[in-house]
C-alpha positions as CSV (number, residue, x, y, z in Angstrom):
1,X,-5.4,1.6,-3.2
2,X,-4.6,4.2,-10.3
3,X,-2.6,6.5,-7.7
4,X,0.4,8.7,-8.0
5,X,3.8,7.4,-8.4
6,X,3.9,8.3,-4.5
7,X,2.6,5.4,-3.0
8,X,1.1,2.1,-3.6
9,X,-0.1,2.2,-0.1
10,X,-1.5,-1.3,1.2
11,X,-1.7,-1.5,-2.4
12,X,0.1,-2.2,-5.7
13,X,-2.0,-2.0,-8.2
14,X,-2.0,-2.5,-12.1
15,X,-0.7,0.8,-13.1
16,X,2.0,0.3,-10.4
17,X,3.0,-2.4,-13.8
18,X,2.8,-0.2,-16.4
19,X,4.0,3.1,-14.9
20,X,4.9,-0.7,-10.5
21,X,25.0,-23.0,3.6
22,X,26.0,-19.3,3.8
23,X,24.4,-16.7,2.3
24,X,25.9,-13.9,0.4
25,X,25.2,-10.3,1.4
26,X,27.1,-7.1,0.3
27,X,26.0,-3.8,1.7
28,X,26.8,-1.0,-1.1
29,X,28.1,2.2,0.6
30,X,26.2,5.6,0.7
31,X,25.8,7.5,-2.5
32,X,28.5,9.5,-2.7
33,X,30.8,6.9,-3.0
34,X,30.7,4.4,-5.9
35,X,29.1,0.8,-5.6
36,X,31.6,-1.9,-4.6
37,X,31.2,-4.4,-7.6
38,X,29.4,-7.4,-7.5
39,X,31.5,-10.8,-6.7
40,X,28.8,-13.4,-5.8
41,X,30.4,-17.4,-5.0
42,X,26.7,-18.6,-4.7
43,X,25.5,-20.3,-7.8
44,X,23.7,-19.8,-10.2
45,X,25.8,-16.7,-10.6
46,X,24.1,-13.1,-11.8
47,X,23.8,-12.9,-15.4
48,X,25.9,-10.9,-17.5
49,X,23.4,-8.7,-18.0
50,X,23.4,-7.6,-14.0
51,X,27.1,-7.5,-13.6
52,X,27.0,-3.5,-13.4
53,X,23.9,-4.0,-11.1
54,X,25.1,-1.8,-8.2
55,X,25.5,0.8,-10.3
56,X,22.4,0.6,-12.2
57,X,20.5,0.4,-8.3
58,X,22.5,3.7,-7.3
59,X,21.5,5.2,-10.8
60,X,17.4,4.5,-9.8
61,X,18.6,6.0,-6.0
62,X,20.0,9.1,-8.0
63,X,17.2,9.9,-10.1
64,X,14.1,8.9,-8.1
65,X,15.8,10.5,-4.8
66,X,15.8,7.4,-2.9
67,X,18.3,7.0,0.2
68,X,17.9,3.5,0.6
69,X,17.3,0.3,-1.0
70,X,17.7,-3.5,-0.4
71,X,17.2,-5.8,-3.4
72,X,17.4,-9.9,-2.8
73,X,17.3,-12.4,-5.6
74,X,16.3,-16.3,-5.7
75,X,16.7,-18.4,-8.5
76,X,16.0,-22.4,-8.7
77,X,15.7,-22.3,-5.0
78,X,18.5,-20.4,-4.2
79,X,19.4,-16.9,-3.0
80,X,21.6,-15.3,-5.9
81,X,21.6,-12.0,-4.3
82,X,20.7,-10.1,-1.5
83,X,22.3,-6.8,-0.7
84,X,21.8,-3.1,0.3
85,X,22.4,0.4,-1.5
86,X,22.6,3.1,0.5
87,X,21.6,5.0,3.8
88,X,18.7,4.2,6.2
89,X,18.1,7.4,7.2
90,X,18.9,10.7,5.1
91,X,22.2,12.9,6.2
92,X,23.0,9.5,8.4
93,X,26.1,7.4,8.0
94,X,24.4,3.6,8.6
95,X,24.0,2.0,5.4
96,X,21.1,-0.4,4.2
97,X,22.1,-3.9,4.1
98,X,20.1,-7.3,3.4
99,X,19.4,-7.6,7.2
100,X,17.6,-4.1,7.2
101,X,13.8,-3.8,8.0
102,X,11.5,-2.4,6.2
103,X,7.7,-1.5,6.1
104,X,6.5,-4.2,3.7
105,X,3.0,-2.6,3.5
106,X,0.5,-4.4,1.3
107,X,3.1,-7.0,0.4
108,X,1.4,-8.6,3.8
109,X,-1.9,-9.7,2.3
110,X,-0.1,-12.9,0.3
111,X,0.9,-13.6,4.4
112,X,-2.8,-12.9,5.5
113,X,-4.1,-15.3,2.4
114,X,-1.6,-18.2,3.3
115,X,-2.9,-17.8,6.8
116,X,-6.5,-18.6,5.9
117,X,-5.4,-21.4,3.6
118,X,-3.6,-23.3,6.1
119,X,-6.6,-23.1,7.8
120,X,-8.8,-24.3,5.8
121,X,-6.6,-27.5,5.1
122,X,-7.2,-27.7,9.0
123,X,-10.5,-27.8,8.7
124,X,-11.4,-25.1,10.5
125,X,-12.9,-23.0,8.2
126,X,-13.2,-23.1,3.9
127,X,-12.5,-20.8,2.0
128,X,-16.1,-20.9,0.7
129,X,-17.5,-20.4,3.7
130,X,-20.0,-17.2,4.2
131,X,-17.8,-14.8,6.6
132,X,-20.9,-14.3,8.8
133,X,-20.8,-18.2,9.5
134,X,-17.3,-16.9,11.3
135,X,-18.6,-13.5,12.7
136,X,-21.9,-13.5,12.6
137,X,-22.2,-9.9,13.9
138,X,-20.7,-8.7,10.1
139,X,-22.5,-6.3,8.2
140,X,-21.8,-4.6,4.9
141,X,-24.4,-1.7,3.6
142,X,-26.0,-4.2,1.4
143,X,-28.3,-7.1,2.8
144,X,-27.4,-9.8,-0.1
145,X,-23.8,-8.7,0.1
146,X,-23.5,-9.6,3.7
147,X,-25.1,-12.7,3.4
148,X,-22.9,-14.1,0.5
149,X,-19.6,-12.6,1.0
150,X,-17.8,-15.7,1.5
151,X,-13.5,-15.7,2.9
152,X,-12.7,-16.0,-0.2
153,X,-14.1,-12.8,-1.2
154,X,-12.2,-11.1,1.6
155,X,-9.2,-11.1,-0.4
156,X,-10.3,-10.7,-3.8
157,X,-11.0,-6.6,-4.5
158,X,-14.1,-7.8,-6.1
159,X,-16.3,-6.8,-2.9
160,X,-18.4,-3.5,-4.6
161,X,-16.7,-1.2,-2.5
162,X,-14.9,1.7,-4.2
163,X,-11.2,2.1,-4.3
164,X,-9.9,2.7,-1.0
165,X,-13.0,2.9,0.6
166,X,-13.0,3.2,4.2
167,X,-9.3,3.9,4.2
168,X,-9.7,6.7,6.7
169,X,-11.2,4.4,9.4
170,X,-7.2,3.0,9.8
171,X,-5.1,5.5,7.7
172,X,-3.4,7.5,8.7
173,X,-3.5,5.8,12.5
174,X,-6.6,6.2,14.2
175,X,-8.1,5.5,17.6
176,X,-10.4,2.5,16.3
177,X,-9.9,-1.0,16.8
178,X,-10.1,-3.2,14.3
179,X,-13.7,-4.9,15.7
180,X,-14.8,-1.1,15.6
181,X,-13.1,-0.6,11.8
182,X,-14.7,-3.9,11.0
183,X,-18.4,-2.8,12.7
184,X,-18.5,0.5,10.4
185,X,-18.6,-1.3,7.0
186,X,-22.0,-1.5,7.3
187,X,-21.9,2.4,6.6
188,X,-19.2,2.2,3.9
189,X,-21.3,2.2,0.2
190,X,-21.1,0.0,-2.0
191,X,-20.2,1.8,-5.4
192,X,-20.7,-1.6,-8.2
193,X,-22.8,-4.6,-8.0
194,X,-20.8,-7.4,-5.9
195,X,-18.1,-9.8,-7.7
196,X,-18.4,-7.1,-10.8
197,X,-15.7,-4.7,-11.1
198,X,-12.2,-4.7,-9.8
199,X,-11.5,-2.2,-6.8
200,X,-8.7,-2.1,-4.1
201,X,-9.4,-2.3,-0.8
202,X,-7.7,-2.7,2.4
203,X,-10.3,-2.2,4.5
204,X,-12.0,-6.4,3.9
205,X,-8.3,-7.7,5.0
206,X,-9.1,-6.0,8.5
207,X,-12.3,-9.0,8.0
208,X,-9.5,-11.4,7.3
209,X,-7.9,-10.6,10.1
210,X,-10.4,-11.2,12.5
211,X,-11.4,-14.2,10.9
212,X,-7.8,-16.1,11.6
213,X,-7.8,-14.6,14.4
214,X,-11.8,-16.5,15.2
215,X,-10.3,-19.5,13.2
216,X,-7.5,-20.5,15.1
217,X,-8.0,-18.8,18.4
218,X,-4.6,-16.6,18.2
219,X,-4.4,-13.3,17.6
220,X,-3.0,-12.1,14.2
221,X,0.4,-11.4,15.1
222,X,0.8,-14.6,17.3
223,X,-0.6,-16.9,14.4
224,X,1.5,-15.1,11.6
225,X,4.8,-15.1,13.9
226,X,4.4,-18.9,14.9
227,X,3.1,-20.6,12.0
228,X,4.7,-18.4,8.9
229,X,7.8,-16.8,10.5
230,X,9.1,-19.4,12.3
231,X,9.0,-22.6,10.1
232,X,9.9,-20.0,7.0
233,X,13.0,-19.0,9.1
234,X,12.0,-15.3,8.6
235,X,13.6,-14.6,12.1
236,X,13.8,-11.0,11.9
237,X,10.4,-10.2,10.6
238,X,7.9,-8.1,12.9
239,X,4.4,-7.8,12.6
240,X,4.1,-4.3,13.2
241,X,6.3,-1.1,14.1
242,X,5.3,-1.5,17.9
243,X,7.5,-4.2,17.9
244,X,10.9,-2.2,17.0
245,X,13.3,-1.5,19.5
246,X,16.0,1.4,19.9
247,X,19.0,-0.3,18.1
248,X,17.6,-2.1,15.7
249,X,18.7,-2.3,11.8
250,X,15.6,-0.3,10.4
251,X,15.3,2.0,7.4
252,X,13.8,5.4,8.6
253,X,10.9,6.1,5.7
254,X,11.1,9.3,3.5
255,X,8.6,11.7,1.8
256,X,8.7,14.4,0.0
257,X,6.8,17.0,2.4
258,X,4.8,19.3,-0.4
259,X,5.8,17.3,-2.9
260,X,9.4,18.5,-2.9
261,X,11.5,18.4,0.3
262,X,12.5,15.0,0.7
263,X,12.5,14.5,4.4
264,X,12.3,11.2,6.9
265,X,9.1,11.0,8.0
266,X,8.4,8.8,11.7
267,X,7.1,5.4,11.7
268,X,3.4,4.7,12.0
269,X,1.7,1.9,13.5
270,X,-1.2,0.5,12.0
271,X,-2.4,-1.9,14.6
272,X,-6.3,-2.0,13.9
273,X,-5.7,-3.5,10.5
274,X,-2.3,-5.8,10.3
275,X,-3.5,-8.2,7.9
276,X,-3.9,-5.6,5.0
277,X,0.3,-4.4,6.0
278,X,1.5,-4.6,9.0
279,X,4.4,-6.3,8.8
280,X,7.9,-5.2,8.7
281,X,10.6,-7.7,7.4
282,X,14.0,-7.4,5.6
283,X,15.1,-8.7,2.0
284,X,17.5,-11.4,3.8
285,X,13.7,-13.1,5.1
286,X,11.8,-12.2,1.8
287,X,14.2,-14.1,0.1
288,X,13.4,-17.2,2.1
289,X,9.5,-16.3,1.7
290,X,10.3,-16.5,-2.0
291,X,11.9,-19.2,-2.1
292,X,8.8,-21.3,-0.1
293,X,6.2,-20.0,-2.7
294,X,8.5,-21.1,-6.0
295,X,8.8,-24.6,-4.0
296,X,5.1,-24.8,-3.7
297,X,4.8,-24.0,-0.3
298,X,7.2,-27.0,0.6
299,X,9.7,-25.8,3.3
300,X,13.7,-26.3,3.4
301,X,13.2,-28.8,5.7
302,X,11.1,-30.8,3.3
303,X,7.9,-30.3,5.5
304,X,5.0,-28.1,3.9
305,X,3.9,-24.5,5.3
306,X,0.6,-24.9,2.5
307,X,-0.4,-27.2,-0.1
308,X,0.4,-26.7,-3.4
309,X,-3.8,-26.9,-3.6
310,X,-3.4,-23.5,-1.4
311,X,-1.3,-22.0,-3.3
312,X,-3.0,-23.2,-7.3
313,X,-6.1,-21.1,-5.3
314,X,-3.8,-18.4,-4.3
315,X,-2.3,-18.0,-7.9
316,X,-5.8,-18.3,-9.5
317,X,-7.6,-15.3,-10.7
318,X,-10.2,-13.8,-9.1
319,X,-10.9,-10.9,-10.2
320,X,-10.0,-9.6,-13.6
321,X,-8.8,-5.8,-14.0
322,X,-8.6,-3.8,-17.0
323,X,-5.6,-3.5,-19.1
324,X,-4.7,-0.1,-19.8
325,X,-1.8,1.6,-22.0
326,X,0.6,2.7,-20.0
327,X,1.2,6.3,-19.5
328,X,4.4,7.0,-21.9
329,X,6.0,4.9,-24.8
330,X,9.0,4.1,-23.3
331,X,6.9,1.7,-20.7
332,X,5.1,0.1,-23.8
333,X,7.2,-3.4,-23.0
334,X,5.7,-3.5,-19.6
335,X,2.1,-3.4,-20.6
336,X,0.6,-6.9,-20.0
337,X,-1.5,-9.2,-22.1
338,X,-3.7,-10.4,-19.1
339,X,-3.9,-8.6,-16.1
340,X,-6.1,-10.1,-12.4
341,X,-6.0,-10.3,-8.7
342,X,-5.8,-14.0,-6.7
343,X,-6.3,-14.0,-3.0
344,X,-3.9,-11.8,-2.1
345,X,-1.2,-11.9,-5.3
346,X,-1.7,-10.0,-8.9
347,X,-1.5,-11.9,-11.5
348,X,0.2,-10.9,-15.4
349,X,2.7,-11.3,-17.5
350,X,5.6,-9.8,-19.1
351,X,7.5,-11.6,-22.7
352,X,5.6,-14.5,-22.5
353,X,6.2,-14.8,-18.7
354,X,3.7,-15.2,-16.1
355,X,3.7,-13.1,-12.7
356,X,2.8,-13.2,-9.6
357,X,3.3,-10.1,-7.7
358,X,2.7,-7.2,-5.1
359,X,3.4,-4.1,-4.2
360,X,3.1,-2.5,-0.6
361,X,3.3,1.4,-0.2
362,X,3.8,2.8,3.7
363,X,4.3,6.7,4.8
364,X,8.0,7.1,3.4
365,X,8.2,3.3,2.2
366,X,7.4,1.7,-0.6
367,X,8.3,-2.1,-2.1
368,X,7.5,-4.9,-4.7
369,X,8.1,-8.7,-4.4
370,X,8.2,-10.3,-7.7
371,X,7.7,-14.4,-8.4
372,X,8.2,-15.6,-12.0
373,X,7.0,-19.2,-11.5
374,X,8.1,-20.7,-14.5
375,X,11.4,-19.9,-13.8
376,X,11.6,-20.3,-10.5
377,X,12.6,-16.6,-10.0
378,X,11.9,-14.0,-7.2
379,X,12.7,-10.6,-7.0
380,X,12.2,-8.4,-4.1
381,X,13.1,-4.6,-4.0
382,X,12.1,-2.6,-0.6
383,X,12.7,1.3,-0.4
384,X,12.6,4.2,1.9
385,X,11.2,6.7,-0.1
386,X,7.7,7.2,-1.7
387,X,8.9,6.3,-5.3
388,X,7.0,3.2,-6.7
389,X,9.5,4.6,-10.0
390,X,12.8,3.1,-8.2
391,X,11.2,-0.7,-7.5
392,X,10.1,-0.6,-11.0
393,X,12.7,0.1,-12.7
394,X,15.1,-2.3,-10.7
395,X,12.7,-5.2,-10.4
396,X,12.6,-5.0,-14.7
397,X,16.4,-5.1,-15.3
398,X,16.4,-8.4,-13.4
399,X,13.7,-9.9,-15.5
400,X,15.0,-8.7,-18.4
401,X,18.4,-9.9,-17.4
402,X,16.8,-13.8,-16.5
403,X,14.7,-13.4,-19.9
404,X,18.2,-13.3,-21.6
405,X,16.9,-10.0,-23.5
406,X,18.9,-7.3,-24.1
407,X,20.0,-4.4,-21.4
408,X,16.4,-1.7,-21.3
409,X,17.0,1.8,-19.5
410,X,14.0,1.4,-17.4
411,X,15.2,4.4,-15.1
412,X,14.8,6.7,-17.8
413,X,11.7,5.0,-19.0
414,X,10.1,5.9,-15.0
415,X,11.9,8.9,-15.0
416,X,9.5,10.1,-18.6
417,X,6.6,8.8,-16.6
418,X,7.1,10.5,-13.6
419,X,7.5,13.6,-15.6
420,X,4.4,13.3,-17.2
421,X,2.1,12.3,-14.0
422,X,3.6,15.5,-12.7
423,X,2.9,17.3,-15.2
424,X,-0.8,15.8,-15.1
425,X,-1.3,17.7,-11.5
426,X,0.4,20.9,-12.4
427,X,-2.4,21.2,-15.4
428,X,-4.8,19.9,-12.8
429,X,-4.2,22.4,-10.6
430,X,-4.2,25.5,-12.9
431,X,-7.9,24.0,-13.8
432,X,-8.9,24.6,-10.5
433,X,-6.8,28.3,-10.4
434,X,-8.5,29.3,-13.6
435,X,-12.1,28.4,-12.3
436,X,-11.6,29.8,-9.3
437,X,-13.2,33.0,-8.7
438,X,-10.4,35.1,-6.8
439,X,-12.8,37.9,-5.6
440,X,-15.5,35.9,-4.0
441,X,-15.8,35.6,-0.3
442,X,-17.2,33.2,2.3
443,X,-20.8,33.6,2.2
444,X,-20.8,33.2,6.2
445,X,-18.8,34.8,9.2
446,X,-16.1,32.1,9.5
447,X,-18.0,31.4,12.9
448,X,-21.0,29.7,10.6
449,X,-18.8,27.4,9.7
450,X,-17.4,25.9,12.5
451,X,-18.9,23.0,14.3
452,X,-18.9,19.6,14.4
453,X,-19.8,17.1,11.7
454,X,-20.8,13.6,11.3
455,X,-19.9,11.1,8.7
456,X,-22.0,7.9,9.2
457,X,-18.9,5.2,8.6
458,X,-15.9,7.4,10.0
459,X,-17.5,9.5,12.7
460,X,-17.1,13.2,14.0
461,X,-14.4,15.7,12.4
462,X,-14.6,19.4,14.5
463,X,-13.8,22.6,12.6
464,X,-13.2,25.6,15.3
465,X,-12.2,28.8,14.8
466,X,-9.2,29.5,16.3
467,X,-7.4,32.8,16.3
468,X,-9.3,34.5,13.1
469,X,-8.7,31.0,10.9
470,X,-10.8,27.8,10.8
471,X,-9.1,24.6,12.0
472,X,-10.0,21.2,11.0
473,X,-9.7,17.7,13.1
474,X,-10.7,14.5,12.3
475,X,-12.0,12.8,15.8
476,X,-10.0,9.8,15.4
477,X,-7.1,10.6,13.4
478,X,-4.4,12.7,15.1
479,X,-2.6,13.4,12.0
480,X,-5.2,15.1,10.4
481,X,-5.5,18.6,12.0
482,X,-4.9,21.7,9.8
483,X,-6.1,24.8,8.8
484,X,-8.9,25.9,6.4
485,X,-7.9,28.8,3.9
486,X,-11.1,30.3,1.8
487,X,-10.6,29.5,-1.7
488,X,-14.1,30.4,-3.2
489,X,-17.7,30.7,-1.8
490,X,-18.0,28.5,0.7
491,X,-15.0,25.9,-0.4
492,X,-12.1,26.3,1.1
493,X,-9.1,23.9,1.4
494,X,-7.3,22.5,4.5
495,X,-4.0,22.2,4.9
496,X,-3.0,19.9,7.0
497,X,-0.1,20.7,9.7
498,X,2.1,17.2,8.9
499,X,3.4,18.0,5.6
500,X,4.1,15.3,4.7
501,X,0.7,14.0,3.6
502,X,0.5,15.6,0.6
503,X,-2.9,15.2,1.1
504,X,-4.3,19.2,1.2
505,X,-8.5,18.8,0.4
506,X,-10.8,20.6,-0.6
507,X,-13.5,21.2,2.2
508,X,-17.2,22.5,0.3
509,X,-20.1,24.0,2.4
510,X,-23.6,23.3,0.9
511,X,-26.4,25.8,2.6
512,X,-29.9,25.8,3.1
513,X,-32.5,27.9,2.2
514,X,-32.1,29.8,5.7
515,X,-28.1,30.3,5.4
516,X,-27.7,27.1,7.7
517,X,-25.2,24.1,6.7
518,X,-26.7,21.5,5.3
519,X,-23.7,19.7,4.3
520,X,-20.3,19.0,4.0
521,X,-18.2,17.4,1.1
522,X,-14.3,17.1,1.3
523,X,-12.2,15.5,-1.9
524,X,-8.5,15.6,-2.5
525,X,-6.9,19.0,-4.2
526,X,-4.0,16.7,-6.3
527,X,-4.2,13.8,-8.3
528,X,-1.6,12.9,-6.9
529,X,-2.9,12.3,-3.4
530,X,-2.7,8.7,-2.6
531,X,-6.5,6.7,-2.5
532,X,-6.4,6.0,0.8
533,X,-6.9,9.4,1.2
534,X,-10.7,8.5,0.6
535,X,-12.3,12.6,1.8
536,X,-14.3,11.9,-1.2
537,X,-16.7,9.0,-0.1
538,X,-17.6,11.4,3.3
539,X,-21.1,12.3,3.9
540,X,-20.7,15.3,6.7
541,X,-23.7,17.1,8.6
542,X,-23.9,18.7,11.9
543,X,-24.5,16.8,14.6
544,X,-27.5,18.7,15.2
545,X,-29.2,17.8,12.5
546,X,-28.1,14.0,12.8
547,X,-29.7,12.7,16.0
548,X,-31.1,9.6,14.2
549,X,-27.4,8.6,13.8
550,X,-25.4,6.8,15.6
551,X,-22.5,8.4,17.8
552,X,-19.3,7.3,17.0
């Protein structure tokens, strides 16, 4: 799912790089009061360069707005820290420690990937296998494409669908199941030639899903609770929000409704795709996680969760993406020298170091977990706010700290790139004020617009007028309802009623000869709308005049 600062969303992606025995645990108190210092008795200790780390974390929190964060650190197999900063929910007194959950987002795919590899050392599947050997009623919109996708495609990017595409089918929550999510591909187009071009996607993990699911005759959560969870020893890990109960030691996610108010914003469920991020888990578990990928996949208790076969495959590239300068100077340092996707990890490097990384992005939440092989290093940073900025800029000062180089002010390096990327959408948005023609009006009575419209891979979305204004709903999606304000001819843009979005699109009518819709077109208003957001890849017509299609 490159995309705003806001949110990596079941995503992480490159520019997320260049832009994102007992065990010790501290929780830091809220921000108005100073960090406790650090005092670790597990060795190796923190280096020098991270004694004034609890400050530096509550710098990011200050400058990227973030209430919350939980940072854990392994090293040569064992945890060197793992503590919280902060609050869990805004204007409330309980504090984040390194037992606090948190939306881990797209951080679940490595999860997903393990799953089908430990499968396929069971024999029962390979990762070469076609994906219609495993459900033979799949269907992308391409003939050849459906009858070489192979599991190993599925988590790869490398599929010829566009970035994000299909998002909407799952995101925000909808009313499909995943079989029904999974069914619509075949009306999702393709925008590259398969295995070409790099291009996020969430939607071929909801394939994956099913697949395990076909594999070992579990369903998703069951499998990924019993065989990951459980020998890991992640015992507070969930697979998905349904699964929280009233009590529990959860951050509260945060956004800033119209890109300014910072306010928490409810947890969603995303039950009809899990594999691409369902799962919610704290630092305290990720640490343990880390700790079984630097080891190879070997367990503590000297059995294996994967081979290190699996995980050479995991860690191999895929796909290759295309390296890009970053967005200011002062992030010149972070630009990589190679730059790919594995099955379900990126793949770079930083000084000479090679990575293997991912980021996860939720409504209100977003996170990084961060695995320097080499050194047998891992680094994971989970936050309740929609600031990819924070992880960042922590997750650097501890490589940059275990790469014995010297002390880098990467908040202030974010901090000139957020600047600029808002900047970017201001300037974006006084090109569409200066284009605009203020004195045009809608061609039609508002009446001619409403009705309801078909997409072939989402479905139906009903505009209505309602009380002199035109309101927009998408059939499936309860979040996204809002209202339609003219902006020129026959475009207007919708604003949606949850604010927190920050999605606002713009919604063009194309008529026919005779005054009669022929079409509709939607695409995002901001750049800095996250991908998953995909209004741009819909195809709407009125139902009347699409009888040959199917009914969602």
């Amino acid at each position: 799912m490159f995309q705003r600062i806001r949110s990596p969303r079941l995503a992480g992606c490159l520019a997320l790089l260049v832009l994102a025995a007992p065990i010790w645990a501290q929780t830091a108190v809220p921000a108005a009061t100073p960090a406790a210092p650090l005092v670790s008795t597990i060795q190796p200790a923190l280096p020098a360069q991270l004694q004034d780390f609890g400050a530096y974390v509550d710098s990011a929190r200050k400058q990227f707005d973030v209430p919350g964060i939980a940072v854990a650190i392994v090293k040569d197999g064992q945890v060197v820290l793992e503590q919280g900063f902060g609050v869990r929910e805004l204007g409330k007194p309980e504090a984040v420690d390194a037992r606090t959950l948190f939306a881990i987002a797209s951080n679940t795919k490595a999860f997903t990937a393990a799953a089908l590899q430990m499968l396929a050392e069971e024999g029962k599947l390979n990762m070469d296998d076609r994906v219609i050997d495993h459900l033979p009623w799949f269907q992308m919109s391409d003939p050849y494409v459906t009858r070489e996708m192979r599991v190993r495609d599925l988590l790869a990017h490398r599929s010829g669908l566009g970035l994000g595409a299909g998002d909407l089918l799952y995101w925000p929550s909808t009313s499909y199941s995943t079989r029904e999510v999974v069914e619509r591909l075949r009306h999702v187009p393709l925008a590259t030639s398969f295995r070409s071009t790099y291009a996020y996607d969430n939607i071929l993990f909801a394939v994956a899903t099913l697949v395990i699911e076909q594999a070992s005759g579990q369903r998703y959560a069951d499998f990924i609770r019993e065989r990951i969870f459980k020998p890991v020893g992640m015992d507070e890990a969930l697979i998905d929000m349904t699964y929280l109960k009233p009590g529990m030691n959860v951050a509260m996610g945060h956004a800033k409704f119209n890109f300014t108010e910072l306010k928490p914003v409810p947890p969603m469920a995303w039950t009809n795709n899990p594999g691409a991020g369902g799962i919610y888990a704290s630092v305290h578990d990720l640490a343990k996680w880390m700790n079984v990928q630097l080891a190879g996949g070997m367990l503590p208790n000297g059995q294996r969760l994967f081979s290190e076969d699996s995980q050479k495959q995991m860690w191999s590239m895929l796909t290759p993406m295309k390296i890009s300068q970053p967005p200011v100077p002062e992030l010149n340092e972070s630009r990589p020298n190679f730059a790919g996707y594995g099955e379900g990890w990126f793949l770079s490097d930083y000084r000479g170091q090679r990575l293997v990384w991912h980021t996860g992005g939720w409504p209100g939440m977003v996170s990084r977990v961060t695995l320097v092989p080499e050194l047998k290093l891992g680094v994971v940073v989970l936050t309740n706010q929609e600031s990819a900025a924070a992880f960042n800029a922590v997750t650097y000062r501890v490589l940059d700290a275990y790469l014995g180089k010297d002390k880098k002010d990467w908040v202030a390096a974010y901090a000139a790139s957020v600047k600029k990327s808002e900047g970017n959408a201001d300037d974006s948005w006084k090109q569409h004020q200066a284009a605009r023609d203020p004195g045009s009006k809608p061609s039609l009575p508002l009446a001619n617009y409403a009705g309801t419209y078909r997409d072939p891979w989402y479905g139906d979305i009903v505009v209505s007028k309602e009380g002199g204004k035109l309101r927009l709903r998408f059939s499936r999606t309860a979040q996204l309802v809002g209202t339609m304000e003219p902006w020129q001819h026959d475009t207007f843009i919708v604003r949606w009623d949850d604010r927190s979005l920050n999605a606002d699109a713009f919604v063009s009518y194309t008529l026919d000869a005779d005054g009669k819709v022929r079409e509709v077109r939607m695409q995002p208003v901001s750049p800095l709308t996250d991908f998953s957001f995909d209004f741009q890849d819909l195809r709407l017509v009125p139902v009347t005049d699409a009888k040959a299609m199917k009914s969602p």
